[in-house]
C-alpha positions as CSV (number, residue, x, y, z in Angstrom):
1,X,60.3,-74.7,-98.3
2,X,58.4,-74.9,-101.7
3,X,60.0,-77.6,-104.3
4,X,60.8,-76.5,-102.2
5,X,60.3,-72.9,-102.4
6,X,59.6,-70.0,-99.8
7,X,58.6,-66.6,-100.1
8,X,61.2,-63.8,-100.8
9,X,60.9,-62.4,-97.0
10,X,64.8,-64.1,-96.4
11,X,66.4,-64.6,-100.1
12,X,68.7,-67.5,-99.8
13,X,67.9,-69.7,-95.9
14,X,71.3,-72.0,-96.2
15,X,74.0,-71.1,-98.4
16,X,76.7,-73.6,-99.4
17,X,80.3,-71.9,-97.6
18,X,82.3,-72.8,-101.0
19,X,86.1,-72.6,-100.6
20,X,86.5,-70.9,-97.2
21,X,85.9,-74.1,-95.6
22,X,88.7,-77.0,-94.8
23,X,88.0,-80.2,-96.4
24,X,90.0,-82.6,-94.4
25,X,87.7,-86.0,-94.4
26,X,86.1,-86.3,-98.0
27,X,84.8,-89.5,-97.3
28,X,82.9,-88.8,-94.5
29,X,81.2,-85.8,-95.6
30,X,80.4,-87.3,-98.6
31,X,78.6,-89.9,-96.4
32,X,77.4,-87.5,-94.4
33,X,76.3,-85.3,-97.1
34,X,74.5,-88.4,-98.7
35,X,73.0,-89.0,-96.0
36,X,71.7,-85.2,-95.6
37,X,70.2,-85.4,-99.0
38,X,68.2,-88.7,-98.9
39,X,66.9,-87.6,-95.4
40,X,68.7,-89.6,-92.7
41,X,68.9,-86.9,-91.1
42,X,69.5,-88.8,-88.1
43,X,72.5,-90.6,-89.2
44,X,73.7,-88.0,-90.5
45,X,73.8,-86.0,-87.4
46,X,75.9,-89.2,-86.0
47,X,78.6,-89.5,-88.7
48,X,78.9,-85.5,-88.0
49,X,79.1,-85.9,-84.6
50,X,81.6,-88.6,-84.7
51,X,83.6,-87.0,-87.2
52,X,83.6,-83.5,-85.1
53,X,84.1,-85.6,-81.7
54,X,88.1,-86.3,-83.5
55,X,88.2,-82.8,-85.9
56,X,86.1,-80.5,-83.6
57,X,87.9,-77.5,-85.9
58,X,86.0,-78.8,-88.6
59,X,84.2,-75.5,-89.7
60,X,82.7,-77.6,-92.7
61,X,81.4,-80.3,-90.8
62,X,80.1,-78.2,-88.1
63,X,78.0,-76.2,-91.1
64,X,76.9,-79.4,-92.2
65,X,76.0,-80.2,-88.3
66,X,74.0,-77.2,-88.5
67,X,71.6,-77.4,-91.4
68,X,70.6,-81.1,-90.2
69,X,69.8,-79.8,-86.7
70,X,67.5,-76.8,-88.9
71,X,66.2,-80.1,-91.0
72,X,65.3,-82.3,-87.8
73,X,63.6,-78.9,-86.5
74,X,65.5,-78.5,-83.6
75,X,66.0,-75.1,-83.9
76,X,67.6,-74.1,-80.7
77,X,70.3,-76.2,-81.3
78,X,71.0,-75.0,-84.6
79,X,71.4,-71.1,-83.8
80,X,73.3,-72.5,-81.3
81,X,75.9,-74.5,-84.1
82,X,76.0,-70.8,-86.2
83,X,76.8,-68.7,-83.3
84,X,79.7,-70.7,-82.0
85,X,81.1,-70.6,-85.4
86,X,80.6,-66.8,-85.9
87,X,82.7,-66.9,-82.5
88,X,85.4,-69.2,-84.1
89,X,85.4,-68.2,-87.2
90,X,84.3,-64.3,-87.6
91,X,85.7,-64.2,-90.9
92,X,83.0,-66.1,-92.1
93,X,79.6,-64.5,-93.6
94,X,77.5,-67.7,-93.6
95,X,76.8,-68.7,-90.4
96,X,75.8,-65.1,-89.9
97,X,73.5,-65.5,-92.4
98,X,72.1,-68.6,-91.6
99,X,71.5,-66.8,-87.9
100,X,69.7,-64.4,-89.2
101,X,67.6,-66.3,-90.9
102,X,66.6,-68.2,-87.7
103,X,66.3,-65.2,-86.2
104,X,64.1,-64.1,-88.4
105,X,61.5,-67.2,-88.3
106,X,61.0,-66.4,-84.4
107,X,60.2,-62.8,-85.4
108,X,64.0,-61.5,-83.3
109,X,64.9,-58.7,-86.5
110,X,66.8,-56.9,-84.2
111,X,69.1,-59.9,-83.9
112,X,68.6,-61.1,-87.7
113,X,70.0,-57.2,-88.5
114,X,73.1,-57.2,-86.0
115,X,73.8,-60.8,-87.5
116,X,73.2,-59.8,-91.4
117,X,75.2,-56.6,-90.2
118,X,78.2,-58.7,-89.3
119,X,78.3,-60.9,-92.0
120,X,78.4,-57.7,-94.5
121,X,81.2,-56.6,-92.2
122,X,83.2,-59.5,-93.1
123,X,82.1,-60.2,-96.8
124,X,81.2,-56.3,-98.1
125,X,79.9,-58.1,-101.6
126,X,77.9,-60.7,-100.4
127,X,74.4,-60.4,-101.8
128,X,71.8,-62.7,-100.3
129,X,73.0,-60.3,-96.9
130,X,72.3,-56.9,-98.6
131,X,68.9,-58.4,-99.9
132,X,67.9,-60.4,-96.4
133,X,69.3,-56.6,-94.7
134,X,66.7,-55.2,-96.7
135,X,63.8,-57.8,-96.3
136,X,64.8,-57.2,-92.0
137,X,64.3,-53.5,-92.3
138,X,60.8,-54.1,-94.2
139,X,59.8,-56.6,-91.7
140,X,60.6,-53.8,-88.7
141,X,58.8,-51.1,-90.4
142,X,55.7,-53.0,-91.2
143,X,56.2,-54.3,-87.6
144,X,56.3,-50.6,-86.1
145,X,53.3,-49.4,-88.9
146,X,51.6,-52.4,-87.6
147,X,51.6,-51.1,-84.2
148,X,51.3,-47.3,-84.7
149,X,48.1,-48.1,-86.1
150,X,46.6,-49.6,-83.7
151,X,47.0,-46.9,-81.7
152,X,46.0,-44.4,-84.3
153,X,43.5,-46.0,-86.3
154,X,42.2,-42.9,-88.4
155,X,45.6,-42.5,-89.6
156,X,45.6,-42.9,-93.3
157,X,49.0,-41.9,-93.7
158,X,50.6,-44.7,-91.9
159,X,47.7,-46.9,-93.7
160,X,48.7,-45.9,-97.0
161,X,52.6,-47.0,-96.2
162,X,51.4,-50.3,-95.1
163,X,49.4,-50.8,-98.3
164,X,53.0,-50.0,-100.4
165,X,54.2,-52.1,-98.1
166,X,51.6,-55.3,-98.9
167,X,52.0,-54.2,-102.7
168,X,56.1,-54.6,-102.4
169,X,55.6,-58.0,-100.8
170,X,52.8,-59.2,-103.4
171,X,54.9,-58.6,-106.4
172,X,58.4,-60.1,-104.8
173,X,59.0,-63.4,-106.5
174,X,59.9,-66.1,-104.4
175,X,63.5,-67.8,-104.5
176,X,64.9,-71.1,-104.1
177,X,66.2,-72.2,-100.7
178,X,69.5,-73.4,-100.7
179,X,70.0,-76.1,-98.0
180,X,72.9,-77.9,-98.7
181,X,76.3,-78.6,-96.8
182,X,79.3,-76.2,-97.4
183,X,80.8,-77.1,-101.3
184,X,83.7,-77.0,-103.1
185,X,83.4,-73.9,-105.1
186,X,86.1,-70.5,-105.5
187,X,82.5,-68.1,-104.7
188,X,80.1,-69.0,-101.6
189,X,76.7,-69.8,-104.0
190,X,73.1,-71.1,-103.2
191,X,72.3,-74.5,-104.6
192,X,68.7,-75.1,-104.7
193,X,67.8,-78.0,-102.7
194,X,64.7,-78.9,-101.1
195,X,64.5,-76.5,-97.5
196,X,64.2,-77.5,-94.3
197,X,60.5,-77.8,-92.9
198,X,61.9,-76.6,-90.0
199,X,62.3,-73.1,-91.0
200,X,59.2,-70.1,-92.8
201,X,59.0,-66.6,-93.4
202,X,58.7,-64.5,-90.7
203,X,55.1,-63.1,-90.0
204,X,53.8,-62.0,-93.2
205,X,52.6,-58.1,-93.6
206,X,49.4,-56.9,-92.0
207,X,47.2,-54.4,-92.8
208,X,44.4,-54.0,-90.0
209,X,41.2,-52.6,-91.5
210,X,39.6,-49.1,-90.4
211,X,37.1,-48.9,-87.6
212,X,34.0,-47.4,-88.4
213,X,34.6,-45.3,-85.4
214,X,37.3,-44.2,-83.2
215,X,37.8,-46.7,-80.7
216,X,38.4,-46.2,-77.1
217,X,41.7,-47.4,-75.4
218,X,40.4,-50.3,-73.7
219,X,39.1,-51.4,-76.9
220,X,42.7,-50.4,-78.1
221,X,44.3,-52.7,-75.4
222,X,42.1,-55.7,-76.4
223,X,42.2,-55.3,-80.1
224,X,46.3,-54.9,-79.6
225,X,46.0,-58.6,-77.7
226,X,43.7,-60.3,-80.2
227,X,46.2,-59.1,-83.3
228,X,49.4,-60.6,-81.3
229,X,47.9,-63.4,-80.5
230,X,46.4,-63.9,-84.8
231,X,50.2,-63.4,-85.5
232,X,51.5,-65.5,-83.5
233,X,49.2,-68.2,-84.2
234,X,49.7,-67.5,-88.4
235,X,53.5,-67.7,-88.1
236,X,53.6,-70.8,-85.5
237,X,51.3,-72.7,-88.2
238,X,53.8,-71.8,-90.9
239,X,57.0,-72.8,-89.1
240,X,54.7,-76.0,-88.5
241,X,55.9,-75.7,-84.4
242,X,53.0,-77.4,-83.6
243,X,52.4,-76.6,-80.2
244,X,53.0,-73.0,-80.6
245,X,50.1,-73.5,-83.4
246,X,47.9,-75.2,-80.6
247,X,48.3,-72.7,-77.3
248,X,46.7,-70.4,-79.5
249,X,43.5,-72.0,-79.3
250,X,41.3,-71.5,-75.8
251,X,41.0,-74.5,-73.5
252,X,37.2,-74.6,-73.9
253,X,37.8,-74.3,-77.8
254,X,34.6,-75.5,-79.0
255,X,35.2,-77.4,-82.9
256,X,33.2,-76.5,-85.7
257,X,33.2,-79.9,-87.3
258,X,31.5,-81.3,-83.3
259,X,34.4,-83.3,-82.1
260,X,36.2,-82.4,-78.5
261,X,39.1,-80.5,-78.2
262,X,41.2,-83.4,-77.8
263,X,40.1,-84.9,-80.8
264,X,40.7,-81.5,-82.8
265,X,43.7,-81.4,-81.5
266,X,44.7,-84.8,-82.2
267,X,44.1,-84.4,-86.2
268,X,45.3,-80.8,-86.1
269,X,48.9,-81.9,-84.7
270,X,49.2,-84.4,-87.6
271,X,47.5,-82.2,-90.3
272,X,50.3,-79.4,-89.2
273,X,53.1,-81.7,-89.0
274,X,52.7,-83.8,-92.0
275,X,53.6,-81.7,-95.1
276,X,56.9,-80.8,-95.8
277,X,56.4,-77.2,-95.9
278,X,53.5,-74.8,-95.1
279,X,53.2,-70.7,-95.5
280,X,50.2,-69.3,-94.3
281,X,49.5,-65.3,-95.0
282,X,46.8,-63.3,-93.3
283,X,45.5,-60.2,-95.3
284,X,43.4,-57.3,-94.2
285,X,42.6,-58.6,-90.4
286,X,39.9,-56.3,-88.9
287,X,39.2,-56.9,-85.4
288,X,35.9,-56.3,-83.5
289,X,35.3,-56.1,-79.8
290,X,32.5,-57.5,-78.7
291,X,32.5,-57.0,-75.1
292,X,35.6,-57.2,-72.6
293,X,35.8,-60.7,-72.3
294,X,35.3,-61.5,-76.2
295,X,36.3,-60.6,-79.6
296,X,36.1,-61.2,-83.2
297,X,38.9,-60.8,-86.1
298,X,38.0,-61.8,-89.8
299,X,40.8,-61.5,-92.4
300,X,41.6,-63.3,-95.7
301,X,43.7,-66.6,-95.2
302,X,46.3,-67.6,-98.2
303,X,47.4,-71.5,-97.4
304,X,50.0,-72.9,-99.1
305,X,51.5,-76.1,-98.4
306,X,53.8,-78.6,-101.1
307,X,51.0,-80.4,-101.9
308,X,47.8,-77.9,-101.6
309,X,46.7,-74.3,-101.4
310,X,43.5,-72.6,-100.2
311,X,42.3,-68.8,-99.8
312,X,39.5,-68.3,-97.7
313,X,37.8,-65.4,-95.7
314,X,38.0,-66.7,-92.0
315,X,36.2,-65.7,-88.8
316,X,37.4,-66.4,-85.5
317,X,36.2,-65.9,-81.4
318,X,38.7,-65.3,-79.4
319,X,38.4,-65.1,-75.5
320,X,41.0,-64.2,-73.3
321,X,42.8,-67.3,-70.9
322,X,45.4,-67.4,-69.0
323,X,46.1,-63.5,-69.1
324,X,46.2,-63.6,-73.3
325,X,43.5,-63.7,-75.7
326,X,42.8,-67.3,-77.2
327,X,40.8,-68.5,-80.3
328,X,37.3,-69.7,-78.8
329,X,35.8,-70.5,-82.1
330,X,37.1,-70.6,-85.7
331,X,34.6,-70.7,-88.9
332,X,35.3,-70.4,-92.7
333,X,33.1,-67.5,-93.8
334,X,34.0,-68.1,-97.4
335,X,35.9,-69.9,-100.2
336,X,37.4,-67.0,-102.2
C-alpha cells in the first residue's frame, strides 16, 4: 500500500501465479485484467464472474476474482476465493500465501503460519513464504513478549528482547506489493503494482514503558484492557476498516476540536476512508491508571498515508463501555 508500498511485516501481499495457471480465455482476462488495473474494480468482478459462471475450473480467473474482492475491501469474501482454491488446487503455493497474508491483517498468525506452512509444503523454494514464515513468528513472539510484560513489568529481560525486536523492525526496508492477476511467466514473481487499500501490516511492535512501581493486578487487568483496546484501534485505522476504527472511541467521546460526536465521526469516516493507503505505528505506549473507571496511555504516533505523514506524541482517556475500555478523550501532546 505505498506507491504503493507497505512495510516489510508480509514481503510480497499478491503474487502473480506465473505458469501453473490455465489460460483458456485470453480475451477476457485481458479485459478483466484491464479493467483490474484502471480500477473498475467493479466491472471487473462481473466479467470474472461471468467468465467463472461458464469455466468455474478457472484457477486463473478465480486468482484474479480474488485480488479484486481484496481491492473492493471485501475481505471475507476474499479469504474465502483463496481457501477454496487451496482446496482445489493444493498444489498451488499462492493462494496460501495470499491467505496468510489476510490472515495476518486481522492479527490470526496462527492461521497465516499453518497457511505459509502449506504453501512451503508444496513449493519448498518459494521465498516470499520463508520470509512472510519468518515475519509470522516475529509477530507471535513480540505478541507473547507483549503480553508477558504486562504481567511482569520489572522484567528487563523480556524488555530488552522486545527492544531487538523494535530495532529489527526499524531497520527492515519496505517492499513492493505485488497485486496483479496470475501472469504468463515459467517462475511465480511479484510485479509491483499499486496494493490494495484493503489490506496493512499487522499490528506493528510494541514496547510498553516501565512503571515507576510495581503495579497491582487489578491495575494489571485494566492496563491489559486499555493496550488491547490502543492495538486494536492502531491496526483497524491502518487497514482503513472504518468502523472497527470508530468502536474504539466511547459513546460520550467528547472532541477536542468542540464538535459532537456525530460530527467527529462524520469527518473521521471520510478522513479514514479517503487515501489509498494508511500505516499507522505506535511506539513506546505507557499506560497509567487513573482510577478504576479511567485511564491514560501516551505513546509516539508514526502516520503515513500516500499523500502525508505525521509523528506525534499522543495522549488519550480511555473509559471503559460496554464491558471494554474506550477512548474518552484524545489530545496531541506534541509534534515531534
Amino acid at each position: 500500500m505505498f506507491p504503493i508500498r507497505k512495510r516489510h511485516l508480509l514481503a510480497s501481499l499478491l503474487v502473480a501465479a506465473g505458469a501453473i495457471f490455465s489460460y483458456p480465455a485470453a480475451a477476457t482476462m485481458a479485459e478483466a485484467r484491464q479493467a483490474i488495473n484502471e480500477g473498475r474494480y467493479a466491472q471487473a468482478l462481473g466479467i470474472l464472474d461471468r467468465h467463472l459462471k461458464a469455466n468455474p475450473q478457472d484457477a486463473e480467473a478465480r486468482f484474479s476474482r480474488g485480488l479484486v474482492l481484496v481491492r473492493m475491501q471485501r475481505t471475507d469474501e476474499a479469504i474465502q476465493v483463496f481457501a477454496d482454491l487451496t482446496r482445489d488446487f493444493p498444489q498451488l503455493p499462492e493462494p496460501y500465501n495470499n491467505l496468510a497474508v489476510l490472515y495476518a491483517q486481522r492479527g490470526d498468525y496462527e492461521r497465516a503460519r499453518d497457511a505459509l506452512e502449506a504453501a512451503l509444503s508444496t513449493h519448498p523454494s518459494y521465498s516470499t513464504a520463508h520470509e512472510n514464515l519468518g515475519d509470522v513468528y516475529t509477530a507471535l513472539a513480540t505478541a507473547a513478549y507483549n503480553r508477558a510484560l504486562v504481567l511482569d513489568r520489572d522484567n528487563d529481560a523480556i524488555r530488552v528482547k522486545l527492544n531487538l525486536l523494535n530495532q529489527m523492525e526499524a531497520t527492515t526496508p519496505t517492499t513492493e506489493v505485488a497485486a496483479t492477476a496470475p501472469a504468463e511467466t515459467a517462475t511465480p514473481v511479484a510485479t509491483p503494482t499499486p496494493a490494495p487499500t484493503a489490506v496493512t501490516t499487522p499490528t506493528p511492535v510494541q514496547t510498553p514503558a516501565p512503571a515507576a512501581e510495581p503495579a497491582p493486578v487489578a491495575d494489571n487487568t485494566i492496563s491489559d484492557g486499555v493496550t488491547r483496546t490502543l492495538f486494536g484501534w492502531a491496526s483497524a485505522w491502518s487497514n482503513q476498516n472504518v468502523d472497527g476504527y470508530l468502536d474504539a472511541y466511547h459513546p460520550d467521546f467528547d472532541p477536542e476540536d468542540g464538535s459532537t460526536r456525530a460530527q467527529w465521526a462524520r469527518v473521521r469516516r471520510a478522513r479514514v476512508s479517503a487515501p489509498d493507503s494508511i500505516n499507522v505505528r505506535l511506539v513506546e505506549p505507557s499506560v497509567e491508571v487513573v482510577s478504576p473507571d479511567e485511564a491514560t496511555v501516551t505513546f509516539i504516533q508514526i502516520y503515513e498515508s500516500d499523500s502525508y505523514s505525521d509523528r506525534v506524541r499522543k495522549r488519550l482517556v480511555m473509559r471503559p463501555a460496554g464491558g471494554e475500555w474506550k477512548i474518552y478523550r484524545e489530545a496531541v501532546v506534541a509534534e515531534l
